[in-house]
N, C-alpha and C positions, 0 to 999 in steps of 0.2 A: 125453066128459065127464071120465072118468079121465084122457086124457092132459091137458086144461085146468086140473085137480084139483095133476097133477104139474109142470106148469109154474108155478101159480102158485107152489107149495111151492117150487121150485126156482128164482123169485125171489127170497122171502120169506129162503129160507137164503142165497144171496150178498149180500141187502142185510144180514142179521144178521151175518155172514162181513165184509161189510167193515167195517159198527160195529164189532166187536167191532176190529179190527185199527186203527181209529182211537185206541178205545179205550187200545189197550197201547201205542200210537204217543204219546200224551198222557200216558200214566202213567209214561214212561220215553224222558224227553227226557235230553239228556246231560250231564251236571250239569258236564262242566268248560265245555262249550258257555255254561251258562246264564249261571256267572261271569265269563265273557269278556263275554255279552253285558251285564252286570250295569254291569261297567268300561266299558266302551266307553257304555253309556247314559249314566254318570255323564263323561264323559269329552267327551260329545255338547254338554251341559249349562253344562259349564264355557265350551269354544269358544262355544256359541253367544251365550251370556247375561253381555249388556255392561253389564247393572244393570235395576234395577227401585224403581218405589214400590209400596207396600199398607198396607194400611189395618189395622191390628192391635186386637185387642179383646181385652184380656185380664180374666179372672173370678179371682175368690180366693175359697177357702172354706174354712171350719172344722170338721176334724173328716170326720164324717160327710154333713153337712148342707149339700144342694148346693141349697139354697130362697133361703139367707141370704148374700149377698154380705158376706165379710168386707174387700172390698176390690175396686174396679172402675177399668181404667184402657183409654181408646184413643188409642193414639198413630198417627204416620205416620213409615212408615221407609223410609228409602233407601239403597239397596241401590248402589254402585260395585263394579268390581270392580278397579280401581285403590288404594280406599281402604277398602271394607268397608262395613258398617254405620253410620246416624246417623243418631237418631228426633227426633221432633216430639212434645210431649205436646197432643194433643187435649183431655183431660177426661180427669180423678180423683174418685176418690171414698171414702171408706174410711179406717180408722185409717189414722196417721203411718207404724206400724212394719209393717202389708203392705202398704204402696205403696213404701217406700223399701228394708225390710229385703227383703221377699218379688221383688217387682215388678223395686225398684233395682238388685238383684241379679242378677235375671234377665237384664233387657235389657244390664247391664257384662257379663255375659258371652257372650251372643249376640253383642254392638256386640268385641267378644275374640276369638273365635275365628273370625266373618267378616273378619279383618286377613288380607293376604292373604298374609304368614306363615305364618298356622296355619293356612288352611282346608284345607291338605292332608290332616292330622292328623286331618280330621274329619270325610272322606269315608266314604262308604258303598260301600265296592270293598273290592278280596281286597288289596291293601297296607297296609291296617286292620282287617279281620277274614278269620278262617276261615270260608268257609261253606258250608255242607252242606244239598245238595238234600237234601227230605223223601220219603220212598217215597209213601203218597198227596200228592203234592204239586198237584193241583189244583185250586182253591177257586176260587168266585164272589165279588168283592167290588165291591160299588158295578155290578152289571152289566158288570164286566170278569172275564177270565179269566185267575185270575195264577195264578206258581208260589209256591211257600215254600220256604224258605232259612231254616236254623240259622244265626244268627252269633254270634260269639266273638272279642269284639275281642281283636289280637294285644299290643295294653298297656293299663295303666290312661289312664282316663280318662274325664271328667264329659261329654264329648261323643261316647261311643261306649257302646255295650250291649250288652249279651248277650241272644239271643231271638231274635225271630223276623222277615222280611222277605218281605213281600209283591210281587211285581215281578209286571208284564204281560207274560204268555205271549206274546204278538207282538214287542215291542221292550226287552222288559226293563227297563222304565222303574216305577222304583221306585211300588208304592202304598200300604203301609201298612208303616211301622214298630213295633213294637211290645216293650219287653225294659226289661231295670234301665241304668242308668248302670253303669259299672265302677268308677266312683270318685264317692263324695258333692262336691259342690259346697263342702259346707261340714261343719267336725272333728265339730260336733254335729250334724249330722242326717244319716238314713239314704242310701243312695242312690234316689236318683228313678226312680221306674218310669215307661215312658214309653208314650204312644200317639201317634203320627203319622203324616195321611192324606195325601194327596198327587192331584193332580186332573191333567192336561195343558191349558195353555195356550201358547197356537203351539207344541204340539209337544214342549215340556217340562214335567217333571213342577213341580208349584210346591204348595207347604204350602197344606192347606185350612182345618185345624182340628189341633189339639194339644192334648195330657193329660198333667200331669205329677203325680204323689200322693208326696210326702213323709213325711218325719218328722222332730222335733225334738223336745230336751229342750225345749228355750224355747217352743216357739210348737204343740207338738202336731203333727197330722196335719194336712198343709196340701195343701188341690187346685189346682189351678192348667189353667185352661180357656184355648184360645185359640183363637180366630176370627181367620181371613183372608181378605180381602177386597177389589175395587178393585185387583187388578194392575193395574199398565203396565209393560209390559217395553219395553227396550231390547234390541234384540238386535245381535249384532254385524257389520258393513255387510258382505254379500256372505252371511252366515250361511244 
């Protein structure tokens, strides 16, 4: 009985013996490892993805108070990567001045910086930011197992953030961004704090939902909600 007593204990210690050594293996993966992998996802992304439509829905709100649409618009965008961005307006709804000022604004600079010019500019890799693996660096999100990453874009700019980035422990494929703008979009209002989730479709990471919270002398504390939806990718032949 005692030796059945000491066998099992001496189970019980190498299956703890080896959790534990998964454990440290997980807690201290190698952070130049992960930026590589980070680039190379983003890199994967480019090559394979020959364009795409989706279904956009975007929300506008005043203030505090996310009950009240100050302003409601879904378009359809199309994605080349030849030529960038160009939306469709489905349905508006909402004062003049946040669907034009707010809204208008938005999508000239989205339909801006997907020109394929500048989207290098405004990638999410280590030739646009510094990033720095976190010491607890393993979190649950959406039932995937991602790492986090500090970033710190290397210049200014309305398409890059400081904060934080969520990537999938297996493939490094980006899942939640989260951080400010480095630079305001516009002279009056503050910079944009931002939230963005990310889902995989065939394989690539693609925008689920998005959160941008402002400020402005003009117009106050402005939310700005966004649903995606309805992909179709194009991917590129042989990809």
């Amino acid at each position: 009985m005692k030796k059945r007593w000491r066998d099992i204990a001496g189970c019980v210690s190498t299956i703890l013996f080896l959790a534990s050594c998964h454990v440290i293996a997980q807690e201290q993966p190698d952070a130049a490892a992960v930026v590589r992998g980070v680039d190379s996802s983003v890199r994967n992304r480019i090559d394979r993805l020959a364009g795409y439509t989706v279904t956009e829905h975007y929300a506008v709100y005043r203030g505090k108070d996310e009950t009240h649409q100050a302003a409601d618009m879904v378009v359809k965008t199309t994605y080349r990567k030849e030529t960038g961005k160009s939306y469709e307006v489905l349905s508006q709804s909402g004062g003049a001045v946040w669907r034009n000022e707010v809204l208008g604004t938005l999508l000239d600079n989205e339909k801006r910086m997907s020109q394929p010019g500048n989207v290098s500019t405004a990638l999410i890799n280590s030739s646009n930011y510094d990033m720095k693996l976190e010491a607890n660096t393993h979190e649950q999100f959406n039932g995937r197992d991602c790492l986090v990453l500090d970033i710190t874009p290397k210049h200014n700019s309305q398409y890059l953030f400081k904060g934080k980035l969520w990537v999938d422990a297996q493939d490094y494929a980006i899942v939640q961004l989260k951080g400010t703008a480095s630079k305001s979009a516009f002279f009056l209002a503050s910079a944009a704090e931002v939230v963005r989730q990310y889902d995989k479709m065939s394989g690539l990471p693609m925008a689920t939902h998005a959160q941008a919270v402002s400020g402005s002398s003009l117009l106050g504390q402005t939310v700005v909600k966004i649903d995606y939806t309805d992909y179709q990718l194009q991917l590129t032949p042989g990809s």
